[in-house]
C-alpha positions in Angstrom: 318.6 17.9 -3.7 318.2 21.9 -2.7 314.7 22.2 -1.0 312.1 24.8 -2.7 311.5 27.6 -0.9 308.0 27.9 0.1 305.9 30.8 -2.1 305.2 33.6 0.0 301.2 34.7 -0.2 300.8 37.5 -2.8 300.3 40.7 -0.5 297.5 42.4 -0.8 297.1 45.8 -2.0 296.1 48.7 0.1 293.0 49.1 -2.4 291.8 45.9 -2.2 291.9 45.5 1.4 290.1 48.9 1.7 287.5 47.6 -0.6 287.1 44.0 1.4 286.6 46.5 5.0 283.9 48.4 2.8 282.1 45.0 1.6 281.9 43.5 5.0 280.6 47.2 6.5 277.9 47.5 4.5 276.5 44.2 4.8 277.0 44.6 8.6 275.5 47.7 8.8 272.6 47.5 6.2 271.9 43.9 8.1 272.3 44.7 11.8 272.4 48.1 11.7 275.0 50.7 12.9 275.0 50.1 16.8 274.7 45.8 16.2 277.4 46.1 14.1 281.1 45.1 15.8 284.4 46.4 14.3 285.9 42.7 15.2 282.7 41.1 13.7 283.6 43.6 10.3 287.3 42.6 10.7 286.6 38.9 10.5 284.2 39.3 7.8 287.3 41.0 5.8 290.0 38.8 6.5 291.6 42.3 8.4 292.0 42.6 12.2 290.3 45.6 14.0 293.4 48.2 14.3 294.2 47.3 10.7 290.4 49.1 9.8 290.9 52.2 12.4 294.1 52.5 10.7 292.4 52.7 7.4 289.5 54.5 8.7 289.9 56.0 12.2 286.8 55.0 13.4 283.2 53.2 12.9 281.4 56.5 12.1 284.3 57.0 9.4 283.8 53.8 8.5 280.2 54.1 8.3 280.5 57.6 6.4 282.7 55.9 3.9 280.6 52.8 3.6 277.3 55.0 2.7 279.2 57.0 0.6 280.2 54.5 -1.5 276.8 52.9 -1.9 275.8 56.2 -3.7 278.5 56.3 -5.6 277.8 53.1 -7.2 273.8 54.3 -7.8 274.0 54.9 -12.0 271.0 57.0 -11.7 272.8 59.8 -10.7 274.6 60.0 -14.5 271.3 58.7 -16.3 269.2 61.2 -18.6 266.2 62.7 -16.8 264.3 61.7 -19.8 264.8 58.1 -18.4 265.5 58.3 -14.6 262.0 56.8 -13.3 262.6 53.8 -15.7 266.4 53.3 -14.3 265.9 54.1 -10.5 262.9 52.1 -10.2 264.5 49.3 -11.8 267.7 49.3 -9.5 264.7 49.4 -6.6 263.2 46.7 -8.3 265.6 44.7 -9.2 267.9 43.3 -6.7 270.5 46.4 -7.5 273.2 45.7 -4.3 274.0 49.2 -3.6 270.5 50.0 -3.6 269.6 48.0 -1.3 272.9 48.2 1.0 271.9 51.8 0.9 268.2 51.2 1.6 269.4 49.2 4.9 271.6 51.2 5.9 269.0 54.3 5.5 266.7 52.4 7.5 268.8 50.9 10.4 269.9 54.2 11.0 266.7 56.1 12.1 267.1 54.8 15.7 270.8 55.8 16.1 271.4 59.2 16.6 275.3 59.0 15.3 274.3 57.0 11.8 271.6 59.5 11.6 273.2 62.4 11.5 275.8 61.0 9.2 273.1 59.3 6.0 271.1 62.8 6.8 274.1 65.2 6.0 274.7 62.7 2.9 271.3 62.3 1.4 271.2 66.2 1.4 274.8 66.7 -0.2 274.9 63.7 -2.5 271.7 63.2 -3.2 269.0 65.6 -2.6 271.6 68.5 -3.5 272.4 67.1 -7.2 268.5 66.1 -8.2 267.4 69.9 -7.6 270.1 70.9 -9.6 269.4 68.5 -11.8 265.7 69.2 -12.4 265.9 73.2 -11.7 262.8 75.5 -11.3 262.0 76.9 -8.6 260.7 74.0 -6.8 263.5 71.7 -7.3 264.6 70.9 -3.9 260.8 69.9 -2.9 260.5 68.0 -6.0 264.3 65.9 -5.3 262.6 65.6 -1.6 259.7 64.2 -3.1 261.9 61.7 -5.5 263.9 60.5 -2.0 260.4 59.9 0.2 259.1 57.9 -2.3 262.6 55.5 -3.0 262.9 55.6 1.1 259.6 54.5 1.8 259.0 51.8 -1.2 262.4 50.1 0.0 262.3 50.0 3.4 258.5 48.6 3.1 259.8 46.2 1.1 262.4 45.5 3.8 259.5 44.3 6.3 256.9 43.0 4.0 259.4 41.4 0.8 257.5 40.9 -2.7 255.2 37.7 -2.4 257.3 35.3 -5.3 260.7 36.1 -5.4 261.7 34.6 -8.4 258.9 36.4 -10.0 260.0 39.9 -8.4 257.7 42.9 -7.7 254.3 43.1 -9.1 254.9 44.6 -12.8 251.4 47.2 -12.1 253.4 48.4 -8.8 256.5 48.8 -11.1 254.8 50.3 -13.6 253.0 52.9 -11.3 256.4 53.8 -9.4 257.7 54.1 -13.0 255.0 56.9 -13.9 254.9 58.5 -10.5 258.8 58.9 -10.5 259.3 60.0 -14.0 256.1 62.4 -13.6 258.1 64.5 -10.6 261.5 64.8 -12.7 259.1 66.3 -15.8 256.6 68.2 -13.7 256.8 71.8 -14.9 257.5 74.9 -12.6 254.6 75.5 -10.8 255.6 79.1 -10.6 255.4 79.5 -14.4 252.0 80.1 -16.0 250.6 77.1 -17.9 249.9 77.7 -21.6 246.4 76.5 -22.5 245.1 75.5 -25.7 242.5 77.8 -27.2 238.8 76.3 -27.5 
């Protein structure tokens, strides 16, 4: 009787292999930071060896680049009304959103490297600061989107060294509520340039 040929392994498609590198990045460098993180360590986390990712990516800053980048791309705040945007980011900040916190990690690991810094810097200004001012308008639109970032940055990464007290519960629902209000009270601040109209008596 003929032997059966043994099946050959499906190959994998360039996509998905790209997307597997990404994975593995971000949890290495939202984890152990930029510096900590090894492209063989990334590579075995991906099923991928080394060359195979500077192929793809030409090297760990690209890799890193790409890896951030893709973390805001996958924030749905960014296409939300503004009517609704403190409900919906504080949720995703809230809630256990992965690209969230990938992004918060990587944000935060990267203030001590000088290379990672310059790269989440340039990117917070072009992908995110940039597009909430333009969002919002008025003349103080850019210090307003700064405002928006300092207060994601700084609840995250304080929840990074001092998590929520019962998990399973999640964050307090009067912190949530506040962060709510403040956020939402930014995007609908009116131009502070623009005189107020006051109600007679």
């Amino acid at each position: 009787m003929p032997s059966v040929p043994a099946k050959r392994p499906a190959r994998r498609s360039s996509a998905d292999t790209k997307a597997r590198i990404i994975e593995a990045a971000q949890i290495a460098f939202s984890t152990r930071g930029y510096a900590q993180s090894v492209l063989t360590e990334i590579a075995e986390s991906a099923d991928v060896t080394a060359p195979l990712i500077i192929r793809y990516f030409r090297s760990k800053e690209s890799l890193f680049e790409e890896a951030f980048s893709r973390c805001i791309d996958a924030l749905p705040v960014f296409d939300a009304d503004l009517a609704d945007f403190g409900r919906i980011s504080i949720g995703m900040m809230t809630g256990g959103h992965e690209p969230t916190q990938r992004a918060s990690g990587m944000i935060a690991h990267s203030i001590g490297d000088p290379r990672s810094r310059e790269i989440t810097m340039r990117l917070i200004k072009e992908r995110v600061l940039g597009p909430l001012a333009q969002s919002m308008g008025g003349a103080d639109g850019a210090a307003r989107a700064d405002l928006l970032v300092m207060i994601g940055i700084g609840y995250t990464t304080m929840r990074m060294i001092t998590p929520v007290p019962d998990a399973a519960a999640g964050e307090s629902p009067v912190l949530a509520g506040w962060l709510t209000n403040a956020v939402q009270s930014i995007i609908d601040w009116p131009d502070p340039l623009k005189p107020v109209q006051r109600a007679n008596g």
